[in-house]
PDB file of N, CA, C and O in Angstrom, chain B, residues numbered from 101:
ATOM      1  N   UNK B 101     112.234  70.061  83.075  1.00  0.00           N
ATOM      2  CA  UNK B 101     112.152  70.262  84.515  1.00  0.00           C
ATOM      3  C   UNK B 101     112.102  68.907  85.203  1.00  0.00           C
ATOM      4  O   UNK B 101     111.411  67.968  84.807  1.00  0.00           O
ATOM      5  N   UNK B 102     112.922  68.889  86.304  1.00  0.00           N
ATOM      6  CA  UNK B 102     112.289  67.604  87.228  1.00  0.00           C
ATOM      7  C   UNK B 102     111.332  67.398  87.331  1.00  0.00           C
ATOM      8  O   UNK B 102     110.378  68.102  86.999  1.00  0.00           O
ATOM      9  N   UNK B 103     111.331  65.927  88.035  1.00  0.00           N
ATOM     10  CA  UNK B 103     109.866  65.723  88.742  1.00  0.00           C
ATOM     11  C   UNK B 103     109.796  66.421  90.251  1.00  0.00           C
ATOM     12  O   UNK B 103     110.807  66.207  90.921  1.00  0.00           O
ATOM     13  N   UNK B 104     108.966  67.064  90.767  1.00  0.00           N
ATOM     14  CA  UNK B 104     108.919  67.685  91.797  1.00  0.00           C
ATOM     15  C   UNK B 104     108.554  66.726  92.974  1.00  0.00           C
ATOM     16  O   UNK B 104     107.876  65.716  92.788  1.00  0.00           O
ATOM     17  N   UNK B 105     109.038  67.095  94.192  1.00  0.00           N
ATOM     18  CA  UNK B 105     109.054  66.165  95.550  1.00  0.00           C
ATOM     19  C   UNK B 105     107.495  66.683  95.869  1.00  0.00           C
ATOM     20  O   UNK B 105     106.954  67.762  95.632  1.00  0.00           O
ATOM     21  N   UNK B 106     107.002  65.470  96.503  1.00  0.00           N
ATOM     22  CA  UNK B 106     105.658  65.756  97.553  1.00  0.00           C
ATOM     23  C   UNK B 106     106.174  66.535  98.566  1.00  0.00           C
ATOM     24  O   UNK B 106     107.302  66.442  99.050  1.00  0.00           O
ATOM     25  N   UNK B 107     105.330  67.281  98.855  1.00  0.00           N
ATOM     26  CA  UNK B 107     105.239  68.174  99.936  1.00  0.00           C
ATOM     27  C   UNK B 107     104.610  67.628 101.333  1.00  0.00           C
ATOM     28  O   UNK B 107     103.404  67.756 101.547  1.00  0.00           O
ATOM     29  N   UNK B 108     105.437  67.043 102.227  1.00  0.00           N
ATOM     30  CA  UNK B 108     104.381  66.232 103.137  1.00  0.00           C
ATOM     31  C   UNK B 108     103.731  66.999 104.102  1.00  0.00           C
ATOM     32  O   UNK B 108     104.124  68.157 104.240  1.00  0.00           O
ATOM     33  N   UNK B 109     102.569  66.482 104.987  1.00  0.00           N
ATOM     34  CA  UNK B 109     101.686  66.426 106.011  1.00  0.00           C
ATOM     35  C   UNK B 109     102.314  67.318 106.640  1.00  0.00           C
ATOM     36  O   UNK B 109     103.490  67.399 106.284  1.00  0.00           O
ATOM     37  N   UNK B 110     102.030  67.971 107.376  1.00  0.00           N
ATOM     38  CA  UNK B 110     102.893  69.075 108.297  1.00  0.00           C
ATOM     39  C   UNK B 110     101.263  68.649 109.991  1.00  0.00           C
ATOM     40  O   UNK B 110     100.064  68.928 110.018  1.00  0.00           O
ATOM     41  N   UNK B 111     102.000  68.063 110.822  1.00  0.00           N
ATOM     42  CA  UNK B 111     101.378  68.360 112.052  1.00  0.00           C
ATOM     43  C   UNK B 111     101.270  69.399 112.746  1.00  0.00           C
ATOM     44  O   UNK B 111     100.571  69.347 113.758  1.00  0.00           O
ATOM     45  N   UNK B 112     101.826  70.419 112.441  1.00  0.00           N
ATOM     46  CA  UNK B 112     101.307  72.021 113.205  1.00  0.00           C
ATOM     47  C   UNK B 112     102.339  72.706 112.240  1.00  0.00           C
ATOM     48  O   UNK B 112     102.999  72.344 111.266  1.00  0.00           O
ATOM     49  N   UNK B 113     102.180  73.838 112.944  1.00  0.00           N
ATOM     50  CA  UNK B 113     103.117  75.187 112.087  1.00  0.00           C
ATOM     51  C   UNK B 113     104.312  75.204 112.158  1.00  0.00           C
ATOM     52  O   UNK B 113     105.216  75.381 111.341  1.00  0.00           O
ATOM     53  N   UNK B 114     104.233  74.900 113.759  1.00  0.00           N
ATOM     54  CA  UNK B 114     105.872  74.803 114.002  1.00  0.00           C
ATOM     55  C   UNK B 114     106.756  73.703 112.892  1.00  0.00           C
ATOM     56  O   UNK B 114     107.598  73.818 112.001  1.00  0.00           O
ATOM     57  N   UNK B 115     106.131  72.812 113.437  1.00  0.00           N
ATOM     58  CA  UNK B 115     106.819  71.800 111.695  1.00  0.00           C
ATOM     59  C   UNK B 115     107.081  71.937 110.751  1.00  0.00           C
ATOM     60  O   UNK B 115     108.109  71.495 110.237  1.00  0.00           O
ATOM     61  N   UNK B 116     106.091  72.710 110.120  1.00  0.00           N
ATOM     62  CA  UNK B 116     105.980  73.576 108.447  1.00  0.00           C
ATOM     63  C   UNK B 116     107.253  74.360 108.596  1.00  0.00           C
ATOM     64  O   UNK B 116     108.300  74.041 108.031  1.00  0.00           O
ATOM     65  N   UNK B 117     107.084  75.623 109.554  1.00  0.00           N
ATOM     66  CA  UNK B 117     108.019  76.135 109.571  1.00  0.00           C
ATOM     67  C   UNK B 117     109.669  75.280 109.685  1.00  0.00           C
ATOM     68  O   UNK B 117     110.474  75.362 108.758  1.00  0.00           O
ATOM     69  N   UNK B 118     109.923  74.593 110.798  1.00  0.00           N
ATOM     70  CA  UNK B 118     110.787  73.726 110.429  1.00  0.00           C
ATOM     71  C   UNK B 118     111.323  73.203 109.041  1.00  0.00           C
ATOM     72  O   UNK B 118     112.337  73.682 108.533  1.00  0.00           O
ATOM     73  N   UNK B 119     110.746  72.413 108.582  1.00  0.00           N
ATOM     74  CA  UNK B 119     110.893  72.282 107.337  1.00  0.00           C
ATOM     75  C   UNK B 119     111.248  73.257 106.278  1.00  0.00           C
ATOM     76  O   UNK B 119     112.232  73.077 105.559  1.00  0.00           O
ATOM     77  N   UNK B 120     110.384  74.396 106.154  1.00  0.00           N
ATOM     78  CA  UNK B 120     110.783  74.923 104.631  1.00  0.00           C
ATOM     79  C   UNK B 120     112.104  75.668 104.945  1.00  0.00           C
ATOM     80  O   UNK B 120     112.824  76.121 104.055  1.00  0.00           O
ATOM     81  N   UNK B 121     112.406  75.777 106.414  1.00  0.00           N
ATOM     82  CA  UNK B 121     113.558  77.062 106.655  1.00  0.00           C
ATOM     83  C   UNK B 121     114.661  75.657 106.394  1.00  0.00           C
ATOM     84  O   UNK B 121     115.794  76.133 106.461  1.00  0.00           O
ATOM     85  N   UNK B 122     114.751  74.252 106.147  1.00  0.00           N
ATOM     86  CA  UNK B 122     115.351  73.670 105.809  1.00  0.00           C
ATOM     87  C   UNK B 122     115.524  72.633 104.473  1.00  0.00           C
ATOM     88  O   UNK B 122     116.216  71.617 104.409  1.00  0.00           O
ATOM     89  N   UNK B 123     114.697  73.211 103.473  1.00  0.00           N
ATOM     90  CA  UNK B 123     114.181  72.485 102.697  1.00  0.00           C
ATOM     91  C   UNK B 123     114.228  73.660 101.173  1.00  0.00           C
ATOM     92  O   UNK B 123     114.225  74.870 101.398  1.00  0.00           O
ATOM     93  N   UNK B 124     114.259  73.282 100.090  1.00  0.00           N
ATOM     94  CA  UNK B 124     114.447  74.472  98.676  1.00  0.00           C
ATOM     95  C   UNK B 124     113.214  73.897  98.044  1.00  0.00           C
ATOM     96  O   UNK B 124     112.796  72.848  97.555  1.00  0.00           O
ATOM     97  N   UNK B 125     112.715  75.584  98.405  1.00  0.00           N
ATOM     98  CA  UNK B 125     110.919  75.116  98.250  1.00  0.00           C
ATOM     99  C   UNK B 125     110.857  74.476  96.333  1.00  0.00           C
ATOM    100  O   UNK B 125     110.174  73.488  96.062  1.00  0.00           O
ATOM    101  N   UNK B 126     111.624  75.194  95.280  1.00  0.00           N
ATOM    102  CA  UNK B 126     111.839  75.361  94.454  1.00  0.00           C
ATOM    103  C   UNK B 126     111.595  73.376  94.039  1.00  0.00           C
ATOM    104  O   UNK B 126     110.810  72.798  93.288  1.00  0.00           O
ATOM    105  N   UNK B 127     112.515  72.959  94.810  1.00  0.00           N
ATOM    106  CA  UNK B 127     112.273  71.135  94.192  1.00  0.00           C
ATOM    107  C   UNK B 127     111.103  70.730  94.840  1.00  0.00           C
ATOM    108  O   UNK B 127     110.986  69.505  94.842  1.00  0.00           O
ATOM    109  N   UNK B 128     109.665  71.695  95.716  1.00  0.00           N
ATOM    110  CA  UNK B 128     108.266  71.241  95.428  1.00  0.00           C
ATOM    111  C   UNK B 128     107.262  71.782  94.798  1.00  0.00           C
ATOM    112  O   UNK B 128     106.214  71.207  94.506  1.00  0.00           O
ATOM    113  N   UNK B 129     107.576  73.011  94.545  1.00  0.00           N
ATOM    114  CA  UNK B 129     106.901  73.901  94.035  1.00  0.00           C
ATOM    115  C   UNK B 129     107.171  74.699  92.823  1.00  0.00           C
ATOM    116  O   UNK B 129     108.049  75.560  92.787  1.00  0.00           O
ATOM    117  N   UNK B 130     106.044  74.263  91.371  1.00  0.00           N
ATOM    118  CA  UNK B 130     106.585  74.682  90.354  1.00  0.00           C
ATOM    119  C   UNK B 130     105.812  76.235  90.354  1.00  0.00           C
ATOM    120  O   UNK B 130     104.596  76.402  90.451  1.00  0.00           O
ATOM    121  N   UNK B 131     106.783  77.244  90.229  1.00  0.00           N
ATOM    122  CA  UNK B 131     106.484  78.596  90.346  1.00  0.00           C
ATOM    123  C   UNK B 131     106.613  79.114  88.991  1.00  0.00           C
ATOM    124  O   UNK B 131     106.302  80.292  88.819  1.00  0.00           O
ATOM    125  N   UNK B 132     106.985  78.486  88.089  1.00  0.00           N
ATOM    126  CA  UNK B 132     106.202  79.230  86.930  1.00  0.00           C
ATOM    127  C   UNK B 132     104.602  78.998  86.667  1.00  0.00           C
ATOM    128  O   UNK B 132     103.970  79.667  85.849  1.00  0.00           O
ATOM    129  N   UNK B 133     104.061  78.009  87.431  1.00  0.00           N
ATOM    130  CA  UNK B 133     102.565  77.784  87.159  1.00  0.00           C
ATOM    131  C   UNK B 133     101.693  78.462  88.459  1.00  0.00           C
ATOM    132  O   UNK B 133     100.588  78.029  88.786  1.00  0.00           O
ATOM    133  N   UNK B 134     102.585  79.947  89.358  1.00  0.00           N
ATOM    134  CA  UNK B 134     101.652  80.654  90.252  1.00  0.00           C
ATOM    135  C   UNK B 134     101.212  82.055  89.686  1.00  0.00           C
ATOM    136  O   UNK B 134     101.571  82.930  88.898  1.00  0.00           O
ATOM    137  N   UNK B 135     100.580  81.847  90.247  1.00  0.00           N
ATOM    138  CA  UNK B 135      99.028  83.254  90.373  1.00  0.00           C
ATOM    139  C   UNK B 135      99.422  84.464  91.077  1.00  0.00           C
ATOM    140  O   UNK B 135     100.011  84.177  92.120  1.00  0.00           O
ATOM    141  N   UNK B 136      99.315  85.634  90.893  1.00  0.00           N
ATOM    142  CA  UNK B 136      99.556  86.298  92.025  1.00  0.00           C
ATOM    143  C   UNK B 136      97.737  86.230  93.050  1.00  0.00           C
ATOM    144  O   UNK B 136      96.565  86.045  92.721  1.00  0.00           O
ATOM    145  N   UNK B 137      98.492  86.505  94.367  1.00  0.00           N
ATOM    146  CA  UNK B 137      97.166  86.320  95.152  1.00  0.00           C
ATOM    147  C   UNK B 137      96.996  87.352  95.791  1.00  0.00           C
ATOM    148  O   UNK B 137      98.073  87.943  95.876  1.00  0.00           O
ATOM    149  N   UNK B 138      95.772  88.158  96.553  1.00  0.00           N
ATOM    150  CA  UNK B 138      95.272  89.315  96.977  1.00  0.00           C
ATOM    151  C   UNK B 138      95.091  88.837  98.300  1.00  0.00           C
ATOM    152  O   UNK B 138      94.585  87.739  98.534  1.00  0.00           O
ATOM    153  N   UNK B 139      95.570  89.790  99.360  1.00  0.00           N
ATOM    154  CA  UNK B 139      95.069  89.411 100.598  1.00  0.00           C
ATOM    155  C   UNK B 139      94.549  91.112 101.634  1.00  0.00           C
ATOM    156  O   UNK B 139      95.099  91.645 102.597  1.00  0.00           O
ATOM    157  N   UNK B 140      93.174  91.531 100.769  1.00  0.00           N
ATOM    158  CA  UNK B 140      93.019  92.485 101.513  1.00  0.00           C
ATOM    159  C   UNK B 140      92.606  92.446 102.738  1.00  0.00           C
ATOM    160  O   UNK B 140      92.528  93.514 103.345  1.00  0.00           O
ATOM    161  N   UNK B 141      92.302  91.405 103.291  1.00  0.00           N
ATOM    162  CA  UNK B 141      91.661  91.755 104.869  1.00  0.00           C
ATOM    163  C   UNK B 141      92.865  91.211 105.738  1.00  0.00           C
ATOM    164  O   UNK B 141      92.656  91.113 106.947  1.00  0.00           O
ATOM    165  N   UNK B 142      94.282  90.794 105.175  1.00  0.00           N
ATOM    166  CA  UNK B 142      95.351  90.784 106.239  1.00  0.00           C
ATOM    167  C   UNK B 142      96.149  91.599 107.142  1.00  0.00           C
ATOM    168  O   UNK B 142      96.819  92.423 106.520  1.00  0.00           O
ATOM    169  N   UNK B 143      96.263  91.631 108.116  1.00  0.00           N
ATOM    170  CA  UNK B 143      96.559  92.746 109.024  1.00  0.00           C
ATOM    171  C   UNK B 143      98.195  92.708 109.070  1.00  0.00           C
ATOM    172  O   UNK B 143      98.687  91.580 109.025  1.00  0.00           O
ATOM    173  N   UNK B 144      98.952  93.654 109.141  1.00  0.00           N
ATOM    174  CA  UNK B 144      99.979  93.502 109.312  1.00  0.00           C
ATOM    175  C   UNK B 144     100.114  92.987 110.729  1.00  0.00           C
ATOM    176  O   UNK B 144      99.372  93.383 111.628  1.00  0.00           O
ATOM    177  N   UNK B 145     101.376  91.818 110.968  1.00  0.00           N
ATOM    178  CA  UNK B 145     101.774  91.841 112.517  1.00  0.00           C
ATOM    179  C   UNK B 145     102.450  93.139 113.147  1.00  0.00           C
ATOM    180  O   UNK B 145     103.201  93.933 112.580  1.00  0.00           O
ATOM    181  N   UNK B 146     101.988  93.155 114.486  1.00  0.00           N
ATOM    182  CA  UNK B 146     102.507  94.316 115.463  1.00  0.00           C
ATOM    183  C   UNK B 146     103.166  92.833 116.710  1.00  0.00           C
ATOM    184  O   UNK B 146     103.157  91.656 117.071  1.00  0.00           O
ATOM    185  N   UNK B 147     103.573  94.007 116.821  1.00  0.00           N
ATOM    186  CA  UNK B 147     104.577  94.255 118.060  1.00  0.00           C
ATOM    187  C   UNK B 147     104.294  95.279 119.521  1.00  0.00           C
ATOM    188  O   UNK B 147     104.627  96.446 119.319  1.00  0.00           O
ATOM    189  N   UNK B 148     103.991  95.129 120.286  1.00  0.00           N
ATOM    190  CA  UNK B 148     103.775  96.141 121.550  1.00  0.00           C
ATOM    191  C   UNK B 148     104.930  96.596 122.192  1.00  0.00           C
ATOM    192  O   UNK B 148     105.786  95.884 122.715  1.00  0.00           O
ATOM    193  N   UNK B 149     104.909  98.117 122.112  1.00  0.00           N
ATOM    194  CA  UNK B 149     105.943  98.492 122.608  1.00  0.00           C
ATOM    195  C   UNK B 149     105.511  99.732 123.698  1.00  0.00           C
ATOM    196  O   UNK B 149     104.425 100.215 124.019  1.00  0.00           O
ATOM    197  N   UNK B 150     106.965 100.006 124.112  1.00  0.00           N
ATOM    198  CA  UNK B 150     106.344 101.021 125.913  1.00  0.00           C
ATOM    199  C   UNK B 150     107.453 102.305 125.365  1.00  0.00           C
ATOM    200  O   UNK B 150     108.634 102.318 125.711  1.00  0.00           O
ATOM    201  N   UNK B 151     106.848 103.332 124.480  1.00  0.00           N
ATOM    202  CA  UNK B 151     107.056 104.510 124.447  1.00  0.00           C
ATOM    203  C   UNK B 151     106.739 105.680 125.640  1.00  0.00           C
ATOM    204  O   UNK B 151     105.569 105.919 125.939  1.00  0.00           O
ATOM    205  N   UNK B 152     107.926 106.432 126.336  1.00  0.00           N
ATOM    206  CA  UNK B 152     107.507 107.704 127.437  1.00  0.00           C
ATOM    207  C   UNK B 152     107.315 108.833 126.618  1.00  0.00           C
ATOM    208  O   UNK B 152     108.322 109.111 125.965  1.00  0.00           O
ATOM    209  N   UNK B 153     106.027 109.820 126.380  1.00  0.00           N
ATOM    210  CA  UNK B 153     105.524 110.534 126.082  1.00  0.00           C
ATOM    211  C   UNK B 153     105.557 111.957 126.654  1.00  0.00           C
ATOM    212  O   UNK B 153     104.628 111.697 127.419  1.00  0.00           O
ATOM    213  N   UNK B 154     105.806 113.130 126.916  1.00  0.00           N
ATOM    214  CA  UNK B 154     105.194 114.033 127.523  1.00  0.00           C
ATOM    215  C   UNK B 154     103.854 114.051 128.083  1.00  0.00           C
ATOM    216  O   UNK B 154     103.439 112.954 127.710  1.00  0.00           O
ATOM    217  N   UNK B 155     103.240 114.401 128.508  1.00  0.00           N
ATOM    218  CA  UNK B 155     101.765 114.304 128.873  1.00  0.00           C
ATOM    219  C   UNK B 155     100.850 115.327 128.062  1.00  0.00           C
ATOM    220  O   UNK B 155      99.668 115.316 127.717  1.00  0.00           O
ATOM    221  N   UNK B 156     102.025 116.310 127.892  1.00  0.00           N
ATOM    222  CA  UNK B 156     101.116 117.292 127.041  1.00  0.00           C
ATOM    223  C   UNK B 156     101.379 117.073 126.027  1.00  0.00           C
ATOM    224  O   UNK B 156     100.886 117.882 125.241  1.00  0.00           O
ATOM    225  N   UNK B 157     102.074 116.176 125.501  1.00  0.00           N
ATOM    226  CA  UNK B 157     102.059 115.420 123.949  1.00  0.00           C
ATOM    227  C   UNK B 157     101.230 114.449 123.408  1.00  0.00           C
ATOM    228  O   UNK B 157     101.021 114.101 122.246  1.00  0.00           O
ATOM    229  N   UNK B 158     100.666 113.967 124.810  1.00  0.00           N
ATOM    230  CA  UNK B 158      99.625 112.860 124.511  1.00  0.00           C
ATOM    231  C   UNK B 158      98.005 113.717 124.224  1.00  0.00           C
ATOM    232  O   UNK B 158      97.018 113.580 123.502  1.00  0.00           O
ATOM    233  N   UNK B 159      98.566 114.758 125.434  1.00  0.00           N
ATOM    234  CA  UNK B 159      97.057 115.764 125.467  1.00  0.00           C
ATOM    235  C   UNK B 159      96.932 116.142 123.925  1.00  0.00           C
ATOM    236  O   UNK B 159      95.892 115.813 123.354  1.00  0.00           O
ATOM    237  N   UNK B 160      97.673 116.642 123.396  1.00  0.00           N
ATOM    238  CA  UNK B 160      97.487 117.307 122.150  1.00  0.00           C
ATOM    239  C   UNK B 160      97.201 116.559 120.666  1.00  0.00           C
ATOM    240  O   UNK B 160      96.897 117.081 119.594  1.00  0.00           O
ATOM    241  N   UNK B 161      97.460 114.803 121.086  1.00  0.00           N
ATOM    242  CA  UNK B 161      97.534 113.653 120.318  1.00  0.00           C
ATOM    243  C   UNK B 161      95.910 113.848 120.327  1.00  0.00           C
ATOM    244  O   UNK B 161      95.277 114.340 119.393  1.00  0.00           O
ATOM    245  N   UNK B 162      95.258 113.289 121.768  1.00  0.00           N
ATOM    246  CA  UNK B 162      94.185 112.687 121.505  1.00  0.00           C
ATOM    247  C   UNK B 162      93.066 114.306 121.515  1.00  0.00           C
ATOM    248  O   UNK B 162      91.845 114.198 121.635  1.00  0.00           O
ATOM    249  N   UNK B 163      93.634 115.442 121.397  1.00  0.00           N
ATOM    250  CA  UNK B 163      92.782 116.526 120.664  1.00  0.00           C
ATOM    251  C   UNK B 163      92.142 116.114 119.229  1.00  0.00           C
ATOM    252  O   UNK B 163      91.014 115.841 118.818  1.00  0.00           O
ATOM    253  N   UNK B 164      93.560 116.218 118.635  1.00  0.00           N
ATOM    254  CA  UNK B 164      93.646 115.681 117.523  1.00  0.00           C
ATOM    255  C   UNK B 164      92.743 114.880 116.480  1.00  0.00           C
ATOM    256  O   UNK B 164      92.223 115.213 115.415  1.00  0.00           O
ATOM    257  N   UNK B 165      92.771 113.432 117.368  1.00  0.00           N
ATOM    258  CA  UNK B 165      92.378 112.433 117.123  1.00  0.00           C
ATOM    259  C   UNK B 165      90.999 112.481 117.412  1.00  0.00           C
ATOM    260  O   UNK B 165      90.277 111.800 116.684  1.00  0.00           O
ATOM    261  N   UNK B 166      90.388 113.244 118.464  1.00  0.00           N
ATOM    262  CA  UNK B 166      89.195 113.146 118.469  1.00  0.00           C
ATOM    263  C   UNK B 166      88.556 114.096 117.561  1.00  0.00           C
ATOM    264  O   UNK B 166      87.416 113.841 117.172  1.00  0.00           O
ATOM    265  N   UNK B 167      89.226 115.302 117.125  1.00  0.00           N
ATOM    266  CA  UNK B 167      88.781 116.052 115.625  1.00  0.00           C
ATOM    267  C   UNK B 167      88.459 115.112 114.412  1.00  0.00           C
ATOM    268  O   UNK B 167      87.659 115.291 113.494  1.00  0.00           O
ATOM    269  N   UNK B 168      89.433 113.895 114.699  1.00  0.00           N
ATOM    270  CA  UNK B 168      89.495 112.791 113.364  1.00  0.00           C
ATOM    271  C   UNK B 168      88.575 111.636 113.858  1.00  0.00           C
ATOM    272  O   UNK B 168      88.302 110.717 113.085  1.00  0.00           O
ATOM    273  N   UNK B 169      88.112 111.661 115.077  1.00  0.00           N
ATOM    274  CA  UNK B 169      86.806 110.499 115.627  1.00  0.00           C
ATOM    275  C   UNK B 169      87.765 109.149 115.313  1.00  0.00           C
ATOM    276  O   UNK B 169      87.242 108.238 114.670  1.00  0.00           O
ATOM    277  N   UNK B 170      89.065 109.019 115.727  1.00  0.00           N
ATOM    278  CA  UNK B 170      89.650 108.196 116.105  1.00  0.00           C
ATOM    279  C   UNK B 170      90.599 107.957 116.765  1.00  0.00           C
ATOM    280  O   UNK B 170      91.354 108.920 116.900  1.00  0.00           O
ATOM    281  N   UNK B 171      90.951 106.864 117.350  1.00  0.00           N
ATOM    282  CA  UNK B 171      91.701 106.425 118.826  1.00  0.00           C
ATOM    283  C   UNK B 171      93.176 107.390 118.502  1.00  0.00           C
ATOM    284  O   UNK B 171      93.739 107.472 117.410  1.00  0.00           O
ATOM    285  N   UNK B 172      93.508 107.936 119.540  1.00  0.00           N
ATOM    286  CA  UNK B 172      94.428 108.522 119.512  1.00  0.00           C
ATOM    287  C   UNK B 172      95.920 107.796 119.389  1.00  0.00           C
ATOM    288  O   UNK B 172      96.902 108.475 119.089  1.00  0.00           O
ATOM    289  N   UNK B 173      96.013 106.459 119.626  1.00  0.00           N
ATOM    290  CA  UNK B 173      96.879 105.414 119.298  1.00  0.00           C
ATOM    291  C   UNK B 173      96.834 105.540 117.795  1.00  0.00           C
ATOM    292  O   UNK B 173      97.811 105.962 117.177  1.00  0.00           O
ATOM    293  N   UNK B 174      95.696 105.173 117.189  1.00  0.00           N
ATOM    294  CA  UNK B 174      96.164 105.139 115.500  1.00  0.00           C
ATOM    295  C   UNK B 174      96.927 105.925 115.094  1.00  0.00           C
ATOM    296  O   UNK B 174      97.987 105.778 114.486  1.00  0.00           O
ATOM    297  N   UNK B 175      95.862 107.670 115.759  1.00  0.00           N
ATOM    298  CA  UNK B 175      96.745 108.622 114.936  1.00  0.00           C
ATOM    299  C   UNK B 175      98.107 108.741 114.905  1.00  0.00           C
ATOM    300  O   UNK B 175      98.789 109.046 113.927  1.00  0.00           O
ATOM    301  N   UNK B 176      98.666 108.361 116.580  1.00  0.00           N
ATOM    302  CA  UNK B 176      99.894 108.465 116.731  1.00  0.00           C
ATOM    303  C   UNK B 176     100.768 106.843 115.349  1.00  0.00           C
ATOM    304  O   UNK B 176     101.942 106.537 115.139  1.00  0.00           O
ATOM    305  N   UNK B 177      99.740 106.401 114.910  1.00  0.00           N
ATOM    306  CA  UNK B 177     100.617 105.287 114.300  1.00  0.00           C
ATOM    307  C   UNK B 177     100.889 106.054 112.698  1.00  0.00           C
ATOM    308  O   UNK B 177     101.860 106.148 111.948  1.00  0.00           O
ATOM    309  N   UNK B 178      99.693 106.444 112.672  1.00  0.00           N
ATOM    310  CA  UNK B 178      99.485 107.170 111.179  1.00  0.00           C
ATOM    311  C   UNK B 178     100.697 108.537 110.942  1.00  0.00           C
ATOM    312  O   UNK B 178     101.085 109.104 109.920  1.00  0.00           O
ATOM    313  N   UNK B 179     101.016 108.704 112.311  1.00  0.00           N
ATOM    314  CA  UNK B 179     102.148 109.501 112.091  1.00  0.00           C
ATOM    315  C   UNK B 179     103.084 109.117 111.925  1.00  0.00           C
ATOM    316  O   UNK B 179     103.790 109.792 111.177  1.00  0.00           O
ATOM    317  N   UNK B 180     103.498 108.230 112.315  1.00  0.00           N
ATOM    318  CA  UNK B 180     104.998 107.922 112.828  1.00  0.00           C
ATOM    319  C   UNK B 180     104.999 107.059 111.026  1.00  0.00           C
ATOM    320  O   UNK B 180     105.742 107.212 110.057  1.00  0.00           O
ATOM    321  N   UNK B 181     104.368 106.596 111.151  1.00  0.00           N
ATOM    322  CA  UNK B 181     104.341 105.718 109.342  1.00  0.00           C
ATOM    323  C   UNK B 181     104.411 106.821 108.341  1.00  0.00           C
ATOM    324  O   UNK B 181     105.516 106.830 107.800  1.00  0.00           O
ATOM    325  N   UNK B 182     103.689 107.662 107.951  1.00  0.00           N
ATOM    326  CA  UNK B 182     104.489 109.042 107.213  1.00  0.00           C
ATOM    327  C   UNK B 182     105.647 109.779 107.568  1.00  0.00           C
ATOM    328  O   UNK B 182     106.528 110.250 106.849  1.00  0.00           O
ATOM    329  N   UNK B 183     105.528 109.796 108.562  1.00  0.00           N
ATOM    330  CA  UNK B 183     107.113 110.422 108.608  1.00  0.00           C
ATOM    331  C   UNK B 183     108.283 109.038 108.569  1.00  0.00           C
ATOM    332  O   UNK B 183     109.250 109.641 108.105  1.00  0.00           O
ATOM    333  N   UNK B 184     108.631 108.003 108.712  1.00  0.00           N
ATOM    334  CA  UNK B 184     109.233 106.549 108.416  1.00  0.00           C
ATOM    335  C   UNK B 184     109.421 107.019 107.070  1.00  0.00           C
ATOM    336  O   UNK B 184     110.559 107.026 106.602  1.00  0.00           O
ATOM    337  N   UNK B 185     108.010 107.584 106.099  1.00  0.00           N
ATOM    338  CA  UNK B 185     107.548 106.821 105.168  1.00  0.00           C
ATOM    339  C   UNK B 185     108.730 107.990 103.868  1.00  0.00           C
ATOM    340  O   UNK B 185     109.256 107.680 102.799  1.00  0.00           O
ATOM    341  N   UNK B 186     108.729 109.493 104.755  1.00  0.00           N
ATOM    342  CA  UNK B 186     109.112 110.415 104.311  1.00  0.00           C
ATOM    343  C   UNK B 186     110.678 110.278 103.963  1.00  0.00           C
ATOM    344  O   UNK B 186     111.209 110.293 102.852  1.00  0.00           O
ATOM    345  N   UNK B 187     111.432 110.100 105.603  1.00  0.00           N
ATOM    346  CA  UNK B 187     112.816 109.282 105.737  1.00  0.00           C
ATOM    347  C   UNK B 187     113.416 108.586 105.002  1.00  0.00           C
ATOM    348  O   UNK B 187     114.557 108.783 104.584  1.00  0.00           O
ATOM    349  N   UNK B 188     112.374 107.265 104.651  1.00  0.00           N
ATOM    350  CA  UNK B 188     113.067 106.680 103.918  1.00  0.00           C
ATOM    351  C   UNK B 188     113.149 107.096 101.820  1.00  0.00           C
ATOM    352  O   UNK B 188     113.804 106.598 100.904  1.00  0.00           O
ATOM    353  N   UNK B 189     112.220 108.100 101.881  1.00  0.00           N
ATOM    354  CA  UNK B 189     112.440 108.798 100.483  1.00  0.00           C
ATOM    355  C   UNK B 189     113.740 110.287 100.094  1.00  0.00           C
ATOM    356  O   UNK B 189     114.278 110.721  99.075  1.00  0.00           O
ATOM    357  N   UNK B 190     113.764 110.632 101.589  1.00  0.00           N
ATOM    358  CA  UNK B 190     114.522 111.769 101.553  1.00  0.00           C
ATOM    359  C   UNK B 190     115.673 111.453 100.899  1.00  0.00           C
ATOM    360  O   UNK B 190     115.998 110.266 100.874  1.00  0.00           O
ATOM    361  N   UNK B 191     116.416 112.337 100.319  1.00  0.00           N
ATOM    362  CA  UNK B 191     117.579 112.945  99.303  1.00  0.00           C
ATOM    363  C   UNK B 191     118.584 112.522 100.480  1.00  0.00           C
ATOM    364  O   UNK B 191     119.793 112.721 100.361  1.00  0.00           O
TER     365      UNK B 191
END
């Protein structure tokens, strides 16, 4: 194997980012000597978006949700992610 390049100083993110989207991480980083790593408390990124609802679709959401003692936003997320989740398994 080569000798691998230093990885330099990065002054903010934006830089980092700069760099590796121009750079083959591969000649700094020897990846047969990584770990896999656990990151349970990472949140996925969102995005905010402006969905129009019925009103009596929302009424019947946050019924729902308050049977489940939670925000009626989740539930509506917890749905839409099983059914995504269904879609993308279907025949």
């Amino acid at each position: 194997m080569n000798k691998l390049k230093k990885i330099p100083k990065f002054k903010n993110e934006d830089e980092e980012l700069e760099f590796w989207s121009t750079h083959d991480s591969t000649e700094y980083v020897d990846f047969s000597k990584a770990k896999k790593a656990l990151f349970p408390n990472l949140k996925p990124s969102t995005k905010t978006i402006s969905v129009r609802l019925p009103e009596s679709l929302i009424e019947h959401l946050k019924q729902l949700a308050n049977k489940r003692d939670i925000p009626y936003q989740s539930l509506l997320k917890m749905f839409l992610a099983e059914r995504v989740e269904q879609e993308l398994h279907a025949v």
